[in-house]
C-alpha positions as CSV (number, residue, x, y, z in Angstrom):
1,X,13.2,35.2,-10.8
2,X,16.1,33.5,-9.5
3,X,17.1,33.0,-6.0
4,X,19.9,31.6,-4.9
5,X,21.2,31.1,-0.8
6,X,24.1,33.3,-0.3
7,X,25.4,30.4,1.7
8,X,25.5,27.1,2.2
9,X,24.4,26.1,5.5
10,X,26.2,23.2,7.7
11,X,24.5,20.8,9.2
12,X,25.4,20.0,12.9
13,X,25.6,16.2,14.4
14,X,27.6,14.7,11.7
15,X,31.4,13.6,11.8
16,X,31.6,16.1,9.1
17,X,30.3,19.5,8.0
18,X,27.7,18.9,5.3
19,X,26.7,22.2,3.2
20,X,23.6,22.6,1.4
21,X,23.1,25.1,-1.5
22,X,19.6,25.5,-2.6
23,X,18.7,27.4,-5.8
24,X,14.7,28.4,-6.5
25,X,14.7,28.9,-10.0
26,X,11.0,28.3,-10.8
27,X,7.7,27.0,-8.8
28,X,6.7,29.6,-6.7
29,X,8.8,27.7,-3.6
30,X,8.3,30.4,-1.6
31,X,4.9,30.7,-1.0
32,X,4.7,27.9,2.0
33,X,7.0,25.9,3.9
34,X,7.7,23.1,2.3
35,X,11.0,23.8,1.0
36,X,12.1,25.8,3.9
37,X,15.6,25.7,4.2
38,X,15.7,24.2,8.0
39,X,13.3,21.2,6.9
40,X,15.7,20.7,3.9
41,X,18.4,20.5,6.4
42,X,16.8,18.4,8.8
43,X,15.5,15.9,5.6
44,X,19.1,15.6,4.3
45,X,20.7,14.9,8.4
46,X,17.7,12.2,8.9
47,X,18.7,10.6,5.5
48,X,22.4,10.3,6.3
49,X,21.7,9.6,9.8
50,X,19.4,6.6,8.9
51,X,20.9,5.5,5.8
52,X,25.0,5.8,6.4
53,X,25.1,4.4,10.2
54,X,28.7,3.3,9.5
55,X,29.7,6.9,8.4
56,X,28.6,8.2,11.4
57,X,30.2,5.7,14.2
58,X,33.5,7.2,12.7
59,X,35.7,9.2,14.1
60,X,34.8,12.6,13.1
61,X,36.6,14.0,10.1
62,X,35.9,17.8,11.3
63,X,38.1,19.0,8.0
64,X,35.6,17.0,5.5
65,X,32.9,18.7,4.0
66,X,30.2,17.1,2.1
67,X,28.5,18.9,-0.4
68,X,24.8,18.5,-1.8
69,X,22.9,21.3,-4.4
70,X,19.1,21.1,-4.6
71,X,17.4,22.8,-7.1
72,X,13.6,23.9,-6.5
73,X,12.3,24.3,-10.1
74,X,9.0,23.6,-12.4
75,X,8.0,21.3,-15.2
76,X,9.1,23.3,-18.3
77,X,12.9,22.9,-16.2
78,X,12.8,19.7,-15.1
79,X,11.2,18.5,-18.6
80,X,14.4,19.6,-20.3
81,X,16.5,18.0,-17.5
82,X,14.7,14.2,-18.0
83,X,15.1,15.0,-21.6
84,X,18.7,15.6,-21.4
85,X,19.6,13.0,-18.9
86,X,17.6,10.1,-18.9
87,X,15.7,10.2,-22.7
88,X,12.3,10.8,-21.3
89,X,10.3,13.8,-22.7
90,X,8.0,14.9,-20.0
91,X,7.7,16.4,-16.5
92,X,8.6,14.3,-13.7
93,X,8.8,14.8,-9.9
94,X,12.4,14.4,-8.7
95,X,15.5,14.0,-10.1
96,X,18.4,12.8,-9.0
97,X,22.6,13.1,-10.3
98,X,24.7,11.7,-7.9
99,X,28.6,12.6,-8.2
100,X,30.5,10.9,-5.7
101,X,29.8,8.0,-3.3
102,X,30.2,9.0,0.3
103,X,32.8,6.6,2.0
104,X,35.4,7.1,5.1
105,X,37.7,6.7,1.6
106,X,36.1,9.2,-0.3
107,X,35.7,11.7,2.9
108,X,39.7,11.0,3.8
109,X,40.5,11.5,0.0
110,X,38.8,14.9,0.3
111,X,40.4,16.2,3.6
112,X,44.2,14.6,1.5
113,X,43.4,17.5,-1.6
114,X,41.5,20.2,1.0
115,X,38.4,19.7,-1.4
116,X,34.7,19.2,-0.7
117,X,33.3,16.0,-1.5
118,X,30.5,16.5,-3.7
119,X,27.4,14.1,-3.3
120,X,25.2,15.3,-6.5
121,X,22.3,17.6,-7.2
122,X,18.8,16.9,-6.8
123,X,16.0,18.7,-8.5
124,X,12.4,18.8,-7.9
125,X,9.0,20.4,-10.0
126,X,6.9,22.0,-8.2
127,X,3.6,21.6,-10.5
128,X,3.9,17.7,-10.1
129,X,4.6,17.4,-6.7
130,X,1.2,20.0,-6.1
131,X,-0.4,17.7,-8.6
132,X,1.0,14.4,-7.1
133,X,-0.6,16.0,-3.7
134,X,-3.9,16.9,-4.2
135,X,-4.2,13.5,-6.5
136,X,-3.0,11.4,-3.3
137,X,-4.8,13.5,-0.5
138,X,-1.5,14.3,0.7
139,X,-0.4,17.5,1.8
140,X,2.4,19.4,-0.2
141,X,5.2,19.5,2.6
142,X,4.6,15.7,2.9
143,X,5.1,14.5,-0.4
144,X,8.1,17.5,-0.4
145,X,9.3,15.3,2.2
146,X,9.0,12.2,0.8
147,X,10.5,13.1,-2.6
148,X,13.6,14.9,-0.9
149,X,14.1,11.6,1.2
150,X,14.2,9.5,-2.3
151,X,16.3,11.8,-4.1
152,X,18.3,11.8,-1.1
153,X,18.9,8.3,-1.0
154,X,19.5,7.8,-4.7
155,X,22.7,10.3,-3.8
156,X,23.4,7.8,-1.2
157,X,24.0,5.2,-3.6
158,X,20.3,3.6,-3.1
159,X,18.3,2.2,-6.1
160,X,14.9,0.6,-6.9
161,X,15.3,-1.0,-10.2
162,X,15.5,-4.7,-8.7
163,X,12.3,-5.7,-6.4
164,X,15.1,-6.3,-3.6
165,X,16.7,-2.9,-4.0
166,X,13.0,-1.3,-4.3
167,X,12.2,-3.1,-1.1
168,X,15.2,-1.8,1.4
169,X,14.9,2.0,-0.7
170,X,11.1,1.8,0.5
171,X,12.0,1.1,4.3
172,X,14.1,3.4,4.7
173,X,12.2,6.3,3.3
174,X,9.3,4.8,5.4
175,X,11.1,5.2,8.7
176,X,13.1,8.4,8.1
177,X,9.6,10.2,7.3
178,X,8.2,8.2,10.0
179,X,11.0,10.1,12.4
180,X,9.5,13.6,10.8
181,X,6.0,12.4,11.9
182,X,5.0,11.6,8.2
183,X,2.7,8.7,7.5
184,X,4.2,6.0,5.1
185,X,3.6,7.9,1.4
186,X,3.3,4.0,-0.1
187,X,0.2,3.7,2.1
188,X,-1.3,6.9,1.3
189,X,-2.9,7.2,-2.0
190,X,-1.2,5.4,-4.9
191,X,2.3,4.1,-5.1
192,X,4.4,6.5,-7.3
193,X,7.0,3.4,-8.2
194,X,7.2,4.7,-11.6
195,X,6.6,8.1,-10.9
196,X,9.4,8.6,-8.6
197,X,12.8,8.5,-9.9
């Protein structure tokens, strides 16, 4: 069964109006909380709150909108979607595909054509992340949380391929979950370095 938002909602506190569509195509999402669309909403502001300072000390830009799909989805989906993209045959726990880096140039170029700026689509399997859990002794919304914040900031134009990158990525997932009252997820249980993408 596929559900889709009828809307996108905005998000309020941001020079610009930032819509979020969320798809649940697989997963059973629906059973708890952890994907519930106003902690998705609340994820997404903390990440470009904490992450984009600069963006927001700007003057606000109140015809911008910036645009960011999530999908909520399984391991046979996702599977095919690591395949596809990044030549890796198995289940994973996020993805990311960023589209277009958000700038004050980028936003303005937007408002010029009367176009929403897209950011990119993340996707995440619900059978790892349960898995990734239990394995941790994490709970489910947490390491929803935590994943979300990563694929987040991989939209953001954040990386963790170099130890340096790795190292500022880490932080700043540390202390926007630490905003959300969520314990740093590289402390608890094992480090997902590999794992997280």
């Amino acid at each position: 069964m596929t559900h889709q938002d009828p809307a996108p909602t905005g998000l309020a506190d941001l020079p610009f109006t930032c819509d979020i569509a969320i798809a649940v195509e697989q997963g059973n999402w629906e059973q708890d909380s952890a994907a519930d669309e106003h902690r998705v909403q609340t994820i997404v502001q903390s990440c470009l709150t904490q992450a984009l300072p600069d963006i927001l000390a700007a003057e606000p830009m109140e015809k911008a909108t910036v645009e960011i799909s999530i999908l909520l989805t399984d391991d046979p989906q996702i599977q095919d979607l690591n395949r596809e993209y990044r030549g890796k045959d198995k289940p994973t726990n996020v993805l990311s595909f960023p589209d277009t880096h958000l700038s004050a140039e980028t936003l303005e170029e937007a408002v010029r054509f009367d176009e929403p700026l897209f950011l990119g689509d993340i996707a995440i399997a619900r059978s790892t992340v349960e898995a990734e859990a239990k394995e941790q002794g994490k709970s489910l919304d947490d390491h929803f949380c935590h994943l979300l914040v990563h694929g987040m900031l991989h939209l953001l134009g954040f990386d963790h391929i170099e130890d340096d990158e790795a190292e500022e990525m880490e932080g700043l997932e540390v202390e926007i979950l630490a905003k959300m009252n969520i314990d740093n997820p590289y402390l608890v249980g094992r480090n997902l370095q590999d794992g997280v993408t």
